[in-house]
TIPA-777401 format. One record per residue (C-alpha): residue number from 1; residue in one letter; x, y, z. Coordinates in pm, 1 decimal, padded with zeros to 6 digits. Layout:
REM residues N
(r NUM; "A"; (X; Y; Z))
...
//
This chain:
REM residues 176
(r 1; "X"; (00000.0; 00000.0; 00000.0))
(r 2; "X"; (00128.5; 00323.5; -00105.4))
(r 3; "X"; (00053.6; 00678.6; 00062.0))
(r 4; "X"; (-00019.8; 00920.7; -00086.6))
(r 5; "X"; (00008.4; 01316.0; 00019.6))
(r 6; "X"; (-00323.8; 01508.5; -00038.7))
(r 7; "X"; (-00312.9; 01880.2; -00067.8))
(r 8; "X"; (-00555.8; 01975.7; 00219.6))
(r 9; "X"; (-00915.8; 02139.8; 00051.9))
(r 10; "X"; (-01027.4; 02477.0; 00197.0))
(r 11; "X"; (-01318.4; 02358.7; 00430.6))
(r 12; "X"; (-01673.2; 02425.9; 00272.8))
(r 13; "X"; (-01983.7; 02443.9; 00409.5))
(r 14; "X"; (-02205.1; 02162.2; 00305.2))
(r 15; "X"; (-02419.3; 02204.3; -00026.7))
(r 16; "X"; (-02745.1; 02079.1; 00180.5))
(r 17; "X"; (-02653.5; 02392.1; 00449.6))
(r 18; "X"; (-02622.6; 02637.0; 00199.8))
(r 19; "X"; (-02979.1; 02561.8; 00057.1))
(r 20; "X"; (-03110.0; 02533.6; 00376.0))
(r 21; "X"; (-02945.6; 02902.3; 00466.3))
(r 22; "X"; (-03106.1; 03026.6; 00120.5))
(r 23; "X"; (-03429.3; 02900.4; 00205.0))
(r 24; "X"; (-03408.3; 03062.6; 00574.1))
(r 25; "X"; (-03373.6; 03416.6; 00391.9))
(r 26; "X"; (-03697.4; 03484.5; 00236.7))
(r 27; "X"; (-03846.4; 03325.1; 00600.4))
(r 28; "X"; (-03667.1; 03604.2; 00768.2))
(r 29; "X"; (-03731.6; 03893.5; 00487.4))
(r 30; "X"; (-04112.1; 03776.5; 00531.7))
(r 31; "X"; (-04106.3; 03779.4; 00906.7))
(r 32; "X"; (-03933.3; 04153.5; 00920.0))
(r 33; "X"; (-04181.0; 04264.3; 00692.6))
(r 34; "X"; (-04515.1; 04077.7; 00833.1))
(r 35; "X"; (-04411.8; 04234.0; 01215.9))
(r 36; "X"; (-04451.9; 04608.7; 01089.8))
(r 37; "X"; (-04701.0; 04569.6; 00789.3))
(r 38; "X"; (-04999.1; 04319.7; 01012.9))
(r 39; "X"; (-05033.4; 04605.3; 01278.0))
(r 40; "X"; (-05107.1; 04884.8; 00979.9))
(r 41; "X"; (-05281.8; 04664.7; 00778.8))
(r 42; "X"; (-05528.1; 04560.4; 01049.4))
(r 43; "X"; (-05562.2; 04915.6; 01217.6))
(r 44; "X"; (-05723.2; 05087.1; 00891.0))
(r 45; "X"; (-06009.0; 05324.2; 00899.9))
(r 46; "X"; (-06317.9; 05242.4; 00750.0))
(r 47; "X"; (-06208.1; 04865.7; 00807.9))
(r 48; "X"; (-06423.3; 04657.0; 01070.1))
(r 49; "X"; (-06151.0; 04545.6; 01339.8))
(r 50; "X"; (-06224.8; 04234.1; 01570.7))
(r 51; "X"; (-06086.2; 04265.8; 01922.0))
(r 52; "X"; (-05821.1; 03936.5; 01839.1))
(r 53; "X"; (-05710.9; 04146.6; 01570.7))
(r 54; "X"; (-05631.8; 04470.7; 01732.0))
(r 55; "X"; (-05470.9; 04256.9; 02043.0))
(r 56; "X"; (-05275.2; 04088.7; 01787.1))
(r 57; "X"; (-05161.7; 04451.5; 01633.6))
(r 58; "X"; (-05067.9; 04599.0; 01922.1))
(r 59; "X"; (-04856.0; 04328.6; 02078.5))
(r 60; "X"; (-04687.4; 04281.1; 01724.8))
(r 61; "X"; (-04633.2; 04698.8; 01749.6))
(r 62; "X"; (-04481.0; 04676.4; 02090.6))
(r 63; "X"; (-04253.9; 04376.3; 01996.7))
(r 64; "X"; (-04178.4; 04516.7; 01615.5))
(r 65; "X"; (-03854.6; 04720.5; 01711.4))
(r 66; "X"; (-03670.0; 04424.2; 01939.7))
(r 67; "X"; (-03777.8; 04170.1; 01639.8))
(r 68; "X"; (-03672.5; 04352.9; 01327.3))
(r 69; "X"; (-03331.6; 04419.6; 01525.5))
(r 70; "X"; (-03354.4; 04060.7; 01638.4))
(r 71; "X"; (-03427.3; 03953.1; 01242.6))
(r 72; "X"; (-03164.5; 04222.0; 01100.6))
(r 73; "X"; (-02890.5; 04062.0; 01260.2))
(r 74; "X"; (-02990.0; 03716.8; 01203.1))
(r 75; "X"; (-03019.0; 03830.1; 00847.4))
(r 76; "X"; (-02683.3; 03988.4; 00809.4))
(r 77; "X"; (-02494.1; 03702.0; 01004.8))
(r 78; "X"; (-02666.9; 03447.2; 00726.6))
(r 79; "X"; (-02603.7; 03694.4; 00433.9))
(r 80; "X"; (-02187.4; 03735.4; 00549.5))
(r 81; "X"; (-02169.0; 03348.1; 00552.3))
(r 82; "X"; (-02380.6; 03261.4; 00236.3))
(r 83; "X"; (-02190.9; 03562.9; 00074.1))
(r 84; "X"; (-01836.6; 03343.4; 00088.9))
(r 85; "X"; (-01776.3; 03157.0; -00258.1))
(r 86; "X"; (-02069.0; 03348.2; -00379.8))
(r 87; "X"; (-02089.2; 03434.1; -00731.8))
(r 88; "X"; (-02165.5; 03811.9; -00852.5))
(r 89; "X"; (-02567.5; 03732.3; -00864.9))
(r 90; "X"; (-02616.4; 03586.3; -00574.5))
(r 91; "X"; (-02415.4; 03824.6; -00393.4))
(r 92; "X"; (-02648.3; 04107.7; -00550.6))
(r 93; "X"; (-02968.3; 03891.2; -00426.3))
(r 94; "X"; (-02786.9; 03839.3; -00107.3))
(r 95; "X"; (-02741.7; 04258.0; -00087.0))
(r 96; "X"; (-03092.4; 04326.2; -00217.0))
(r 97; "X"; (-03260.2; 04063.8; 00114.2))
(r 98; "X"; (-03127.1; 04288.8; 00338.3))
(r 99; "X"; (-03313.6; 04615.1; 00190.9))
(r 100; "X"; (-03625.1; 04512.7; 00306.0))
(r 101; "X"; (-03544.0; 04397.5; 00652.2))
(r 102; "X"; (-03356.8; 04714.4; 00703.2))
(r 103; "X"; (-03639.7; 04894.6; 00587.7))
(r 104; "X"; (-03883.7; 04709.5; 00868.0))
(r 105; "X"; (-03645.3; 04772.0; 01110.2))
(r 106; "X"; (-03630.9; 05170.2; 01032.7))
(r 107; "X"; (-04034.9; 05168.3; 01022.7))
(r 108; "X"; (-04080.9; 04962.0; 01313.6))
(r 109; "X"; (-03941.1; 05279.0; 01455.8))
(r 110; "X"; (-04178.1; 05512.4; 01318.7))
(r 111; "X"; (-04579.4; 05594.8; 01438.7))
(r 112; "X"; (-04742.8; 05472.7; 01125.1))
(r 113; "X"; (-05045.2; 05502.9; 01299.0))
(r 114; "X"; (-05015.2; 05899.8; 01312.4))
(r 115; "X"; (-04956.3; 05872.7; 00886.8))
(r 116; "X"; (-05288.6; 05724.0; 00856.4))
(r 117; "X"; (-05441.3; 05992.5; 01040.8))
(r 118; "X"; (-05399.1; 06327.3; 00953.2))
(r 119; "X"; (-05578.9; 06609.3; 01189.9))
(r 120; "X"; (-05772.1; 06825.1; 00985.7))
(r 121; "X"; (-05584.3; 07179.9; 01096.8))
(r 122; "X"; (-05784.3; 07410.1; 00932.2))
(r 123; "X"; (-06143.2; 07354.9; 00901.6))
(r 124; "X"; (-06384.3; 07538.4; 00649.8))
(r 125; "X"; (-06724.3; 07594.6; 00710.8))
(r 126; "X"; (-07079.9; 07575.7; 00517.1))
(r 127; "X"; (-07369.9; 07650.3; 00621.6))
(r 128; "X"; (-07620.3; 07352.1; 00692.6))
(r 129; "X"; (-07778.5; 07424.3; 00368.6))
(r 130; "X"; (-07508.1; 07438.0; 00123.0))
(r 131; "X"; (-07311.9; 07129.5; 00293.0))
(r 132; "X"; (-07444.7; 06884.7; 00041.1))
(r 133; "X"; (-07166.4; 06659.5; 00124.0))
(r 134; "X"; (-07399.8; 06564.9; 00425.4))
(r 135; "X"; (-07663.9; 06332.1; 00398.9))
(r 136; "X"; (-07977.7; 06414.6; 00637.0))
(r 137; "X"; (-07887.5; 06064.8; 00796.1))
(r 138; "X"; (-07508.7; 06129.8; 00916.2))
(r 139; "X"; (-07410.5; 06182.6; 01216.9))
(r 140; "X"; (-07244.4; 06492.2; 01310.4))
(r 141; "X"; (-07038.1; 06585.5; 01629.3))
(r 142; "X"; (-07186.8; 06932.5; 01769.0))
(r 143; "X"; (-06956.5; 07174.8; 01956.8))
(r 144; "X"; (-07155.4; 07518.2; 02072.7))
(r 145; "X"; (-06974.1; 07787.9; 02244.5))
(r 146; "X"; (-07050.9; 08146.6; 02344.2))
(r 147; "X"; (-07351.1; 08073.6; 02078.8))
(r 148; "X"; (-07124.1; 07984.6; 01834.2))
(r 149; "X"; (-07223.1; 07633.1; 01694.1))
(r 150; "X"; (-07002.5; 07416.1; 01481.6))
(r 151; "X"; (-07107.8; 07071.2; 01361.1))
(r 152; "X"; (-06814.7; 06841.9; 01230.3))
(r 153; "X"; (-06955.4; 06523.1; 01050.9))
(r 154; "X"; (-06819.2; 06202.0; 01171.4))
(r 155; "X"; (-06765.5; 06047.6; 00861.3))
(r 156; "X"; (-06498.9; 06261.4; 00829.3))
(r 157; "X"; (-06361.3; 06286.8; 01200.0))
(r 158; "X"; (-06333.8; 05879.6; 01147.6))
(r 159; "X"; (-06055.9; 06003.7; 00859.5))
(r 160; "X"; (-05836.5; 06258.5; 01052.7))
(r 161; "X"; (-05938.4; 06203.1; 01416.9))
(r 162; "X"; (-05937.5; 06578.0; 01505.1))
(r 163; "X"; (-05970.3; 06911.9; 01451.9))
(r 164; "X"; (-05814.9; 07214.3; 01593.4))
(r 165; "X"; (-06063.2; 07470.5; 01581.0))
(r 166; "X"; (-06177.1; 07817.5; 01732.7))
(r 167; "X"; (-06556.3; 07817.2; 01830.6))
(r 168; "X"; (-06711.6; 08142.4; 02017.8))
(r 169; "X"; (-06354.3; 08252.0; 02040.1))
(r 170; "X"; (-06231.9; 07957.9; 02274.6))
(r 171; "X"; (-05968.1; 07703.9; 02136.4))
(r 172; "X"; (-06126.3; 07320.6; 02082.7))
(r 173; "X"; (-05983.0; 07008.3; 02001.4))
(r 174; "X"; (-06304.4; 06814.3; 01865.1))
(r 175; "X"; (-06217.2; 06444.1; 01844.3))
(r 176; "X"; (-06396.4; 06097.5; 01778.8))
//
């Protein structure tokens, strides 16, 4: 029997770990994304919301900025060890996963509640017989005041929340 020397190979992870590390990436792009887009696309107005469902936003709100850190690192450590023997393509689909998880990280940051609700900062006035944009049916939210009466309909108080107003010379916040 004859030896023979071997130059030693550079050490490689397995084929079978590298597919299963591809296939975690989209899991963790998806969960990044699903923490900060379930809570605004549950919370809409104008949308019926159950009570599981706003539970289920608001937890997910609380926990969104610890778990898109959480998934941002696990994300970049997977990305820095699929990137090694890489080719060019991959590397760019590698680079373009991480956009997205960044990106739920930053917004998980950020009060997307308050950019679905604008307060209405300077309200107009008609008179109840030119506001044809009123049905007889609607409900409105009446503020009087020194005399002064304003009624805001709540159709559109559901939209932007509030109004900053002046009514018989005294400042009002009118909400619903």
């Amino acid at each position: 029997m004859v030896n023979v020397a071997v130059e030693p190979r550079a050490v490689r992870p397995r084929r079978g770990a590298r597919l299963l590390g591809w296939a975690a990436l989209p899991l963790l792009v998806a969960a990044a994304l699903a923490v900060v887009i379930i809570p605004a696309w549950v919370i809409q107005p104008f949308k019926p919301q159950t009570q599981g469902g706003l539970e289920l936003s608001y937890a997910l709100r609380r926990w969104s900025p610890w778990a898109t850190v959480a998934i941002a690192a696990a994300a970049l450590a997977l990305v820095a060890w699929l990137w090694r023997g890489a080719r060019w393509w991959r590397r760019s689909a590698l680079a373009l996963a991480l956009v997205p998880v960044f990106a739920s990280a930053w917004a998980a940051r950020q009060n997307h509640f308050e950019w679905a609700f604008k307060p209405l900062a300077a309200a107009s006035y008609a008179t109840a017989g030119e506001a044809d944009f009123v049905a007889d049916d609607d409900m409105v939210l009446a503020v009087e005041v020194n005399g002064e009466a304003v009624a805001y309909p709540v159709r559109q108080l559901a939209y932007h929340h509030l109004v900053d107003d002046v009514v018989g010379g005294v400042p009002v916040v009118s909400t619903y």
